[in-house]
N, CA, C and O atoms as CSV, one atom per row, in Angstrom:
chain,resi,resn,atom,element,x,y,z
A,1,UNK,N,N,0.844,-1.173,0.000
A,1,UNK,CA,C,0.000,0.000,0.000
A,1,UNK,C,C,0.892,1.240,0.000
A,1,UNK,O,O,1.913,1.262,0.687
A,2,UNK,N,N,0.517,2.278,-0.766
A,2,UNK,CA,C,1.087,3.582,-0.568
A,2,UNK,C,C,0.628,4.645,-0.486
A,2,UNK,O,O,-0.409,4.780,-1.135
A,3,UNK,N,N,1.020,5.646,0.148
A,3,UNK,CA,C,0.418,6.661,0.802
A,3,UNK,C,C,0.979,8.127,-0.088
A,3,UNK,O,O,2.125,8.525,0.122
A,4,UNK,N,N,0.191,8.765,-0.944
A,4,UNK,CA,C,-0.097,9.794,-1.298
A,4,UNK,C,C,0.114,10.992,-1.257
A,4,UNK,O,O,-0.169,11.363,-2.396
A,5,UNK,N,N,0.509,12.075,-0.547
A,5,UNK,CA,C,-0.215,12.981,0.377
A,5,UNK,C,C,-1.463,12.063,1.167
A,5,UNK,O,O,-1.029,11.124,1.834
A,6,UNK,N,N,-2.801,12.224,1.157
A,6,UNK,CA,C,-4.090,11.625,2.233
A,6,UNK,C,C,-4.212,10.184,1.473
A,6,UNK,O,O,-4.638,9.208,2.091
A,7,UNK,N,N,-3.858,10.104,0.241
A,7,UNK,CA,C,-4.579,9.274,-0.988
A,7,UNK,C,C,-3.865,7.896,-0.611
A,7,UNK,O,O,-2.642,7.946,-0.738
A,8,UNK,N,N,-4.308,6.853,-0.238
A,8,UNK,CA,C,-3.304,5.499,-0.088
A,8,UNK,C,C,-4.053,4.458,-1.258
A,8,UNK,O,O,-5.244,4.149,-1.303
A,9,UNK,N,N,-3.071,4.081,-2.073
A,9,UNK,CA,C,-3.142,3.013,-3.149
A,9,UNK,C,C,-2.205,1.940,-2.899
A,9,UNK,O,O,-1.237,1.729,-2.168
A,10,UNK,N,N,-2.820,1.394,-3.721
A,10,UNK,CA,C,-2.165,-0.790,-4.112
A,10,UNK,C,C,-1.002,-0.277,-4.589
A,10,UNK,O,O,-0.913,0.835,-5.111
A,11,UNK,N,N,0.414,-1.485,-4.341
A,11,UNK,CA,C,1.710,-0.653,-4.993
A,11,UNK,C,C,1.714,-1.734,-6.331
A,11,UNK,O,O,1.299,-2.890,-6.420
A,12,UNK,N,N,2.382,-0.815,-7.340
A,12,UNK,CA,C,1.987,-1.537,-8.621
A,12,UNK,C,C,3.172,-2.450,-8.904
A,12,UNK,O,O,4.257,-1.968,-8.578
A,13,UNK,N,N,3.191,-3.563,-9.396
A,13,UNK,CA,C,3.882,-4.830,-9.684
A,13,UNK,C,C,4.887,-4.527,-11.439
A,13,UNK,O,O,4.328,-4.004,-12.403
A,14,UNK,N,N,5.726,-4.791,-11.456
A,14,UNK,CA,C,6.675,-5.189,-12.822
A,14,UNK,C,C,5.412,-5.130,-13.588
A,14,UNK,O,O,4.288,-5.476,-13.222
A,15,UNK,N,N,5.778,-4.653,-14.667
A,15,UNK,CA,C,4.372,-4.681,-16.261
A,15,UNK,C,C,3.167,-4.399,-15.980
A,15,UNK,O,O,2.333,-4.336,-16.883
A,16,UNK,N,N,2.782,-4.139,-14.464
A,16,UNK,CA,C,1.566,-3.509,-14.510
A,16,UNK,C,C,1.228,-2.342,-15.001
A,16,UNK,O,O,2.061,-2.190,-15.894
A,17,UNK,N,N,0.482,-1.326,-15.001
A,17,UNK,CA,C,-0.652,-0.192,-15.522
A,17,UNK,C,C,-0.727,0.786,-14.846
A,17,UNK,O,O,-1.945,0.699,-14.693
A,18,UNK,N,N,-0.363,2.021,-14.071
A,18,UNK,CA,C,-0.738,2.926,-13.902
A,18,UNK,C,C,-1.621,4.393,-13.905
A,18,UNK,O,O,-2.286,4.102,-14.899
A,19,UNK,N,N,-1.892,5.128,-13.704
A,19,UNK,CA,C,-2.695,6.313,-14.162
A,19,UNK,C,C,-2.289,7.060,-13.020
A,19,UNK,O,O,-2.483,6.878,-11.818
A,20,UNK,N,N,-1.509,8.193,-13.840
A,20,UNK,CA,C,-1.530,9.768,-13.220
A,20,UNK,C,C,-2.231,10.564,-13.306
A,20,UNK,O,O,-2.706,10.694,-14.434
A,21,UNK,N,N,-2.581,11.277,-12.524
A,21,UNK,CA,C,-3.385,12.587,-12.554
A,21,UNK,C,C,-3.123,13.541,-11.676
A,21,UNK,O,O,-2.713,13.651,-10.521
A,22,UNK,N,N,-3.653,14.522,-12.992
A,22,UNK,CA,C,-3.063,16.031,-12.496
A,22,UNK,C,C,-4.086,16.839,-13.240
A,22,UNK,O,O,-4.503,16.595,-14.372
A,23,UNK,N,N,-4.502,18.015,-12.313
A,23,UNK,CA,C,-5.390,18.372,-12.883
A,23,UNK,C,C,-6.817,17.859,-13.812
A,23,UNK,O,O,-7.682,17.181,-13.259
A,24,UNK,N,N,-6.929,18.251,-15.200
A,24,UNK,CA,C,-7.725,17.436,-16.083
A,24,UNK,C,C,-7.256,16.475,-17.058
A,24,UNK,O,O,-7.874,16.046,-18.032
A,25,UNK,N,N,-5.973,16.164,-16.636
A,25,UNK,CA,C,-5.081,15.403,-17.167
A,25,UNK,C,C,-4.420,13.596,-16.760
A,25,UNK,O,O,-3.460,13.535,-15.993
A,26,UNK,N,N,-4.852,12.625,-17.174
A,26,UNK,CA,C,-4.777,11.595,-16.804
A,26,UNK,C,C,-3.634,10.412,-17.562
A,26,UNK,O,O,-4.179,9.726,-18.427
A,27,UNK,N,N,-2.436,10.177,-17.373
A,27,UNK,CA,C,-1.522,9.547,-18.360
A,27,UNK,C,C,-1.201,8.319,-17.901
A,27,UNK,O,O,-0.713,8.113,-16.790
A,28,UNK,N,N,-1.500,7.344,-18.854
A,28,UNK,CA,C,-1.140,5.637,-18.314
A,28,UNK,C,C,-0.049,5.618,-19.062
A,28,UNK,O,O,0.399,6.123,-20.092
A,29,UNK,N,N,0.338,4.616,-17.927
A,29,UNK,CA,C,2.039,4.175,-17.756
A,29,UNK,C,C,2.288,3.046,-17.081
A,29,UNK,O,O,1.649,2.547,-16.155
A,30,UNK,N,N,3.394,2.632,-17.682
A,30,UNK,CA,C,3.747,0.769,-17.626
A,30,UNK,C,C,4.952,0.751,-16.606
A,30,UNK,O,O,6.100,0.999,-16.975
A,31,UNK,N,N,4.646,0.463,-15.384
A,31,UNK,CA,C,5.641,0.336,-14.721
A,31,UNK,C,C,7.289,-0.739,-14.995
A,31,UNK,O,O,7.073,-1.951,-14.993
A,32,UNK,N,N,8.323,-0.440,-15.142
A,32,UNK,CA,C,9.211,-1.052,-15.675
A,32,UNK,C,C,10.521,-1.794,-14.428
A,32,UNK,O,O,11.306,-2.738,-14.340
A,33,UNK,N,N,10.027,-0.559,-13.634
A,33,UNK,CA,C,11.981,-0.514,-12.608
A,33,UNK,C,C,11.039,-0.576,-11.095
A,33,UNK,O,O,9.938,-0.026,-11.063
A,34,UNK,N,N,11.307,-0.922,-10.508
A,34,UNK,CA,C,11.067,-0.946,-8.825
A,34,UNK,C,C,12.408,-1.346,-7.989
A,34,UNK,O,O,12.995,-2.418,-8.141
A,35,UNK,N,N,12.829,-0.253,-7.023
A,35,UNK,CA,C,13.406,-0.265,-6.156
A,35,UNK,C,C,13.175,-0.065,-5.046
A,35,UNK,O,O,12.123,0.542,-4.843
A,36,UNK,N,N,14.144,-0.523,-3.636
A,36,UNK,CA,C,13.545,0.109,-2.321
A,36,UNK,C,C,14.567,0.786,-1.316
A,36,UNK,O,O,15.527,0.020,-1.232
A,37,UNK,N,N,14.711,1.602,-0.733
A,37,UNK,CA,C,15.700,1.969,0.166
A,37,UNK,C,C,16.309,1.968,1.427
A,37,UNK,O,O,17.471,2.142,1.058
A,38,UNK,N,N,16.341,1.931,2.083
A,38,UNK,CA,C,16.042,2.011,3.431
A,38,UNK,C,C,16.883,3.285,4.246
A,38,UNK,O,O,18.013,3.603,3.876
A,39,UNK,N,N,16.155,4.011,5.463
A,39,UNK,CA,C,16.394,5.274,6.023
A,39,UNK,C,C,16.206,4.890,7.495
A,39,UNK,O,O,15.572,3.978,8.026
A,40,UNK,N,N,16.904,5.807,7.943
A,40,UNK,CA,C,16.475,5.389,9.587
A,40,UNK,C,C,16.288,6.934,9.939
A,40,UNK,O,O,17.258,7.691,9.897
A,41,UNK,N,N,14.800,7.453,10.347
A,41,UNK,CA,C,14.525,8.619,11.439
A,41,UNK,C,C,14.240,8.357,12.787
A,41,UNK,O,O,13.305,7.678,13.213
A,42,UNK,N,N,14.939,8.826,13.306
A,42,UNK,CA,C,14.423,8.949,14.762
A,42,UNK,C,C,14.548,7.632,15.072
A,42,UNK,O,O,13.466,7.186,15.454
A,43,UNK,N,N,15.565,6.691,15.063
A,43,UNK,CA,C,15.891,5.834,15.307
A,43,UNK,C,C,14.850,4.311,14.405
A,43,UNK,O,O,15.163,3.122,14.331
A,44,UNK,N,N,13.722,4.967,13.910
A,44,UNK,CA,C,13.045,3.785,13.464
A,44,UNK,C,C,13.355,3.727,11.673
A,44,UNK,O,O,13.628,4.621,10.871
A,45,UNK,N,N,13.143,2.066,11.500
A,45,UNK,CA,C,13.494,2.112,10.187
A,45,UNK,C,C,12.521,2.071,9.009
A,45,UNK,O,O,11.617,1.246,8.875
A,46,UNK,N,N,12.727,2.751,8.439
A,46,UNK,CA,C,11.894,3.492,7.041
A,46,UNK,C,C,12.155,3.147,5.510
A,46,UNK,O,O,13.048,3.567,4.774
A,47,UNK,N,N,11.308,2.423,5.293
A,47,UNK,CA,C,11.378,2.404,3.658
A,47,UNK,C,C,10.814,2.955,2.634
A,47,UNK,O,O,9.596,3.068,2.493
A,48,UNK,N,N,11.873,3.424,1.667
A,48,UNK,CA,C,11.245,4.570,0.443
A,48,UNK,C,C,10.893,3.588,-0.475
A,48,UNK,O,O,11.429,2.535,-0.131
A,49,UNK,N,N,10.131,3.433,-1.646
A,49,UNK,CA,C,9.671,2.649,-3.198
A,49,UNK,C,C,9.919,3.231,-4.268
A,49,UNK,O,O,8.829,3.643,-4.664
A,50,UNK,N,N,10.586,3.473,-4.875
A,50,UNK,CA,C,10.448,4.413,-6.022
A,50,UNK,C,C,10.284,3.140,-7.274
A,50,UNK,O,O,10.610,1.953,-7.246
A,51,UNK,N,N,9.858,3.687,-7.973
A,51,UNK,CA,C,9.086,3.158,-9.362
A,51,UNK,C,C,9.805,3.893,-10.569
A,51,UNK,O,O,10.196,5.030,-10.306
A,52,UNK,N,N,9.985,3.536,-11.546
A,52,UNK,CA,C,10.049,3.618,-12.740
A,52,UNK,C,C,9.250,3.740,-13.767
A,52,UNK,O,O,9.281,2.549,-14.075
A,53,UNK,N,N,8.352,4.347,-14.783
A,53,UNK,CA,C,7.511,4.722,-15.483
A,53,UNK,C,C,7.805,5.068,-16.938
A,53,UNK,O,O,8.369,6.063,-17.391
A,54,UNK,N,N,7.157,3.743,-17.718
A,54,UNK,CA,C,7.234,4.324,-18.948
A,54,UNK,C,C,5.669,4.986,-19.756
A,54,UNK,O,O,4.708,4.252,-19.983
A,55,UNK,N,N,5.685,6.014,-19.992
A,55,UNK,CA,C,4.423,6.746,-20.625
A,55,UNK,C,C,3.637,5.986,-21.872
A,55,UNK,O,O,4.099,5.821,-23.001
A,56,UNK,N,N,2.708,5.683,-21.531
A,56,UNK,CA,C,1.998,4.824,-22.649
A,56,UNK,C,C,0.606,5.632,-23.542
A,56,UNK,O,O,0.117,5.417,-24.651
A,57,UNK,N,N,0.419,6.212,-22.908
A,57,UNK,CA,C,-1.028,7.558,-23.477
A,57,UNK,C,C,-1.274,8.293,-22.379
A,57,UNK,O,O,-0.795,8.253,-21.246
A,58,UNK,N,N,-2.542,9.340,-23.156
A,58,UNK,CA,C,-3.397,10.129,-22.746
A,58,UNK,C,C,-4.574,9.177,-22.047
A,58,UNK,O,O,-4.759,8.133,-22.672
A,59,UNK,N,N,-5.097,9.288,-21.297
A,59,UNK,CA,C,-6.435,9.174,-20.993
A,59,UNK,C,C,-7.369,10.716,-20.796
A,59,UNK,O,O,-7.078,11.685,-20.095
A,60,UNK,N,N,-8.620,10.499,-21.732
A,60,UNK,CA,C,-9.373,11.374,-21.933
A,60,UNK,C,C,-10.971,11.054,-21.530
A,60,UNK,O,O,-11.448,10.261,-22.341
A,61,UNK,N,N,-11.737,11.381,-20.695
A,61,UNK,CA,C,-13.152,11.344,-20.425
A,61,UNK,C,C,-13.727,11.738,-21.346
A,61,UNK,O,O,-13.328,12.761,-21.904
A,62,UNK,N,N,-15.229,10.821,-21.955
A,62,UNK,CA,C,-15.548,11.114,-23.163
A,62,UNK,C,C,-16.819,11.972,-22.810
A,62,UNK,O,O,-17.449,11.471,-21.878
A,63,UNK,N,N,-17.206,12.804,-23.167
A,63,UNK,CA,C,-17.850,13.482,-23.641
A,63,UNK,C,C,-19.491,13.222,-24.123
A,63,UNK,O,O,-19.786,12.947,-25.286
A,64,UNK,N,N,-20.645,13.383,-22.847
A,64,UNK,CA,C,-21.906,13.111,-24.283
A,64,UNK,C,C,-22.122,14.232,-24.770
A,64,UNK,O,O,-22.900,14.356,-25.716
C-alpha cells in the first residue's frame, strides 16, 4: 500500500498499468523498474519505493 499525500493506493507490480493525474489530465504508464531503500529517522526504520515509469497515453473522459 502507498500513501499519497491523504490518498493510499495498491503498490503496482513489474508490467503492470498505472494512471496519473493532475489536474484534467490523466496519463497511463507501464511500470518497468522498482526499487527500495532504506532510512532510519528517529531511530526507526523506514522504507522509500520508487518506481520507474514508462508513458503509454493520454487518458481522456468522453464526452456526451
Amino acid at each position: 500500500m502507498l500513501t499519497i499525500g491523504n490518498e493510499q493506493m495498491l503498490a503496482a507490480n513489474i508490467g503492470s498499468y498505472v494512471i496519473i493525474r493532475q489536474a484534467s489530465i490523466a496519463v497511463l504508464a507501464m511500470v518497468f523498474k522498482m526499487r527500495e531503500e532504506d532510512r532510519f529517522e528517529q531511530g526507526a526504520r523506514l522504507s522509500d519505493r520508487f518506481f520507474s515509469l514508462i508513458p503509454v497515453g493520454e487518458l481522456k473522459a468522453e464526452v456526451s
